[in-house]
C-alpha positions in Angstrom: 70.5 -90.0 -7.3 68.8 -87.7 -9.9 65.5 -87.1 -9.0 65.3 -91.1 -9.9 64.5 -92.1 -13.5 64.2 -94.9 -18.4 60.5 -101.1 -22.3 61.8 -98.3 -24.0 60.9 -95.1 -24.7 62.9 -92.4 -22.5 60.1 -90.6 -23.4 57.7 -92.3 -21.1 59.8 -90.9 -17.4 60.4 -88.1 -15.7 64.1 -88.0 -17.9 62.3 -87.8 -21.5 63.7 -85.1 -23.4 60.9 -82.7 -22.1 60.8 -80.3 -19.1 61.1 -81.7 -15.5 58.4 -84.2 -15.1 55.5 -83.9 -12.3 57.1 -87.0 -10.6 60.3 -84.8 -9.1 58.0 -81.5 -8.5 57.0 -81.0 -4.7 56.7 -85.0 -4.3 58.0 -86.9 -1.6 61.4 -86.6 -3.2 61.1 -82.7 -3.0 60.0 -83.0 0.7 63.1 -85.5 1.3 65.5 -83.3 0.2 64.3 -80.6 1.9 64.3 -82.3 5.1 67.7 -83.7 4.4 66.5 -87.5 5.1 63.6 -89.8 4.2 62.2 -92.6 4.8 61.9 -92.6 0.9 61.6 -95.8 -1.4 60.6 -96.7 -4.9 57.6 -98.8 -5.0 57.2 -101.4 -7.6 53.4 -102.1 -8.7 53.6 -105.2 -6.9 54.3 -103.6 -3.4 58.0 -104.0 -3.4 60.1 -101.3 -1.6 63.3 -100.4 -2.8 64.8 -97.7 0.2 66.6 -94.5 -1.3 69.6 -93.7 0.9 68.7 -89.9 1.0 71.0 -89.3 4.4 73.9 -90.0 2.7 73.2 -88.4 -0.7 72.5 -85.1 1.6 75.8 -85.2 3.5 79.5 -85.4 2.6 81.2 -88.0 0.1 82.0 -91.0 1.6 84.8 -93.2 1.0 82.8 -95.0 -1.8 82.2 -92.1 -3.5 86.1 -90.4 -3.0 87.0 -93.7 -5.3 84.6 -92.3 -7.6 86.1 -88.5 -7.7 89.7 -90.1 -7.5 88.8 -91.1 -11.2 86.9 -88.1 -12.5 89.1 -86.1 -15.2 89.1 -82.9 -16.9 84.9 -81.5 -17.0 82.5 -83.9 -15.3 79.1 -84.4 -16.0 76.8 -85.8 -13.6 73.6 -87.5 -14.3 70.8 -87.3 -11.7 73.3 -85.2 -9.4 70.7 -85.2 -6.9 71.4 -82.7 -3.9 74.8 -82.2 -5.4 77.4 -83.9 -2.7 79.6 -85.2 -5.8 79.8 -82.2 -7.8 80.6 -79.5 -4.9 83.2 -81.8 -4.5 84.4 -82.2 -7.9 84.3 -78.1 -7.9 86.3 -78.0 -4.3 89.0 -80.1 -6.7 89.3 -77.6 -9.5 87.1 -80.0 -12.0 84.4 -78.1 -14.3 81.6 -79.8 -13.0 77.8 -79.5 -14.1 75.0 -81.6 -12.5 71.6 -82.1 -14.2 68.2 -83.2 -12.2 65.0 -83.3 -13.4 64.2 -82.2 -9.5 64.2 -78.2 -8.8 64.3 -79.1 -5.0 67.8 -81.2 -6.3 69.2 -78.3 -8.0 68.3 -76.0 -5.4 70.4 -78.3 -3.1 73.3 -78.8 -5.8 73.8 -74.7 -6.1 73.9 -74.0 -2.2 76.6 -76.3 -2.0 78.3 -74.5 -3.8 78.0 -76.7 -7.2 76.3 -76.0 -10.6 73.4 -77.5 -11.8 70.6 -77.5 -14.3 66.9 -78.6 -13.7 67.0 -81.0 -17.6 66.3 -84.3 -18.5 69.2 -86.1 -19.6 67.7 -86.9 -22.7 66.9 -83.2 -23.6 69.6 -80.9 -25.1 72.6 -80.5 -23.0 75.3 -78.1 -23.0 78.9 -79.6 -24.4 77.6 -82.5 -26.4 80.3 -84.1 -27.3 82.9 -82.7 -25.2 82.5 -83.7 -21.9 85.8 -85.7 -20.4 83.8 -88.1 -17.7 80.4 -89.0 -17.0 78.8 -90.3 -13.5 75.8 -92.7 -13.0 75.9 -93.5 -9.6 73.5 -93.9 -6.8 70.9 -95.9 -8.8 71.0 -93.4 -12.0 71.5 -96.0 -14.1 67.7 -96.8 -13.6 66.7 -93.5 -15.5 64.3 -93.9 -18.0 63.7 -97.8 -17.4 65.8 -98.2 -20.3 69.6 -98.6 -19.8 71.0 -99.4 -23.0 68.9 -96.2 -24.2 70.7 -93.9 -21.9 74.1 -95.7 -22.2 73.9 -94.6 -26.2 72.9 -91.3 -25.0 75.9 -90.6 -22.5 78.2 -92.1 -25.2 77.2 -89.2 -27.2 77.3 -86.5 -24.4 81.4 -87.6 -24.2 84.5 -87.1 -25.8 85.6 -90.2 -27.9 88.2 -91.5 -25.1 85.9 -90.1 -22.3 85.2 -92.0 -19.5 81.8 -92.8 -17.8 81.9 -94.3 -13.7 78.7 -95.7 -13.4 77.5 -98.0 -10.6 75.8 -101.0 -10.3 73.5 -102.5 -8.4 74.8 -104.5 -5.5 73.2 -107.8 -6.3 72.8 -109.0 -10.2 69.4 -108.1 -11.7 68.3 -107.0 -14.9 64.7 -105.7 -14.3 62.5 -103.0 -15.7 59.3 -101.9 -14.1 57.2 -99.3 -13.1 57.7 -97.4 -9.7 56.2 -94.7 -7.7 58.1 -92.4 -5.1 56.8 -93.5 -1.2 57.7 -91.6 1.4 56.3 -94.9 3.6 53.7 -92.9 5.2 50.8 -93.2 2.6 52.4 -90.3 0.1 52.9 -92.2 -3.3 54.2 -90.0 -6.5 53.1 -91.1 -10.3 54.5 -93.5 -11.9 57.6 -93.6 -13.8 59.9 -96.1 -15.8 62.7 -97.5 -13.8 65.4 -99.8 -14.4 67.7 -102.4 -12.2 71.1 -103.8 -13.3 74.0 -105.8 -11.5 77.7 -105.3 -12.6 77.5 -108.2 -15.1 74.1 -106.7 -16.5 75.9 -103.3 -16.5 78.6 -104.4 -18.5 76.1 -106.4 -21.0 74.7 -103.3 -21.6 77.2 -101.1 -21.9 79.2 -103.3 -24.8 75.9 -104.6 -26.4 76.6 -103.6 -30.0 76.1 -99.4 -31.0 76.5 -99.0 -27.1 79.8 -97.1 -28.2 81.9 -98.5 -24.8 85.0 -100.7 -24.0 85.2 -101.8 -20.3 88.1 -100.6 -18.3 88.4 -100.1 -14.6 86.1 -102.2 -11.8 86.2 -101.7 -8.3 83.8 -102.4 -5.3 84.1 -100.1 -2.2 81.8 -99.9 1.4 79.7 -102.4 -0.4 79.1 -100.4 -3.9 80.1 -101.8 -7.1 81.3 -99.4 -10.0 82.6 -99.6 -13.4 84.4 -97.4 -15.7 83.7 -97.1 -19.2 85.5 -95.9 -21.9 84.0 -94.3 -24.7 84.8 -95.6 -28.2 84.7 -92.9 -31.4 82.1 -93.9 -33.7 82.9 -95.2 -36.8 85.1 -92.7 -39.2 85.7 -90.3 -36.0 88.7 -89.5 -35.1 90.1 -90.0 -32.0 91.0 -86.9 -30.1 91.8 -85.6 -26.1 88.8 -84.7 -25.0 88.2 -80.8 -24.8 86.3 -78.3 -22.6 82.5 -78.2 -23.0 81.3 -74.2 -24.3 81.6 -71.5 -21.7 77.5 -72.6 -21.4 78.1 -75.6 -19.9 79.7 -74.7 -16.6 
């Protein structure tokens, strides 16, 4: 999960297109990380706890996320990479692989591993606009901003027309926005942020609502995660092309 963030303005969260936000800046997310496990939730103003599974983001894929890697092609960007499990292991399988994360402590994490990694919001500039082969939003990320439509438009435009983009739902079907704050369940709240729900059916609403530039392909459910690949459509009068290598910057 990135550092996690997206009614509508990106520019509201922690993933506006500005510098990393105070939210993922020695927080209980930093602390997390650091530790290697939480507890860690999202807090929704009405006292709701949503538990982050930091354990697992801090240790090896598992067999969910090996069916994710098993359909990652050519470069691969990663959204909200987190403390980098999926992109060391992208780069362990010869992939060009860059995680972003508004969290330092999460690109910290990503570049021991052994992975690469920028501390950017998703919505700020980005290096191979436009080129990138595939594109994850997994482990929540789909939440970032509190806006999903908004930041399925902007991955569209991060990819290659023909590129695909693995992005995982949640494991019930909601469609919520709200606000949240990072508790580490010991009195330790963060500020508040935008963040967003979806189920696969919501997902997919989304993600072919009209100017959302996808086409559904593959779905797939694994160790009790659901995922969906989407395939990026050119926009009108583009041409459709094999995706190519981001600049030398990107990776």
């Amino acid at each position: 999960m990135t550092a996690p963030a997206h009614p509508h303005a990106p520019a509201a969260g922690p993933h506006a297109p500005s510098a990393p936000g105070p939210a993922w800046c020695d927080d209980p997310y930093d602390r997390a990380l650091h530790a290697g496990r939480g507890p860690l939730f999202l807090r929704r103003t009405d006292g709701w706890l949503l538990p982050l599974d930091v354990e697992r983001w801090c240790t090896d894929p598992d067999a969910a996320d090996r069916s994710v890697l098993a359909r990652c092609r050519g470069t691969v960007l990663d959204i909200g990479c987190g403390p980098g499990r999926l992109v060391a292991a992208l780069a362990e399988r010869g992939h060009r692989a860059l995680g972003v994360d508004v969290s330092p402590a999460a690109v910290r994490r990503t570049v021991r591993r052994g992975g690469t990694a920028l501390c950017r919001s998703v919505f700020g500039p980005l290096p191979g606009e436009g080129r990138w082969t595939t594109a994850l939003l997994v482990d929540g990320n789909i939440g970032i901003g509190g806006d999903p439509a908004a930041l399925l438009r902007r991955t569209a435009a991060l990819l290659a027309p023909g590129g695909r983009l693995i992005a995982e739902a949640a494991p019930v079907e909601v469609d919520e926005r709200c606000e949240v704050r990072l508790d580490d369940g010991r009195g330790d709240l963060g500020p508040a942020f935008p963040w967003a729900r979806v189920g696969p059916e919501a997902l997919a609403r989304h993600a072919t609502g009209a100017g959302a530039g996808w086409r559904t392909g593959h779905t797939w459910s694994a160790a009790g995660r659901h995922f969906t690949e989407f395939i990026r459509d050119p926009h009108p009068g583009e041409p459709v092309r094999a995706p190519g290598p981001p600049s030398r910057g990107g990776v």
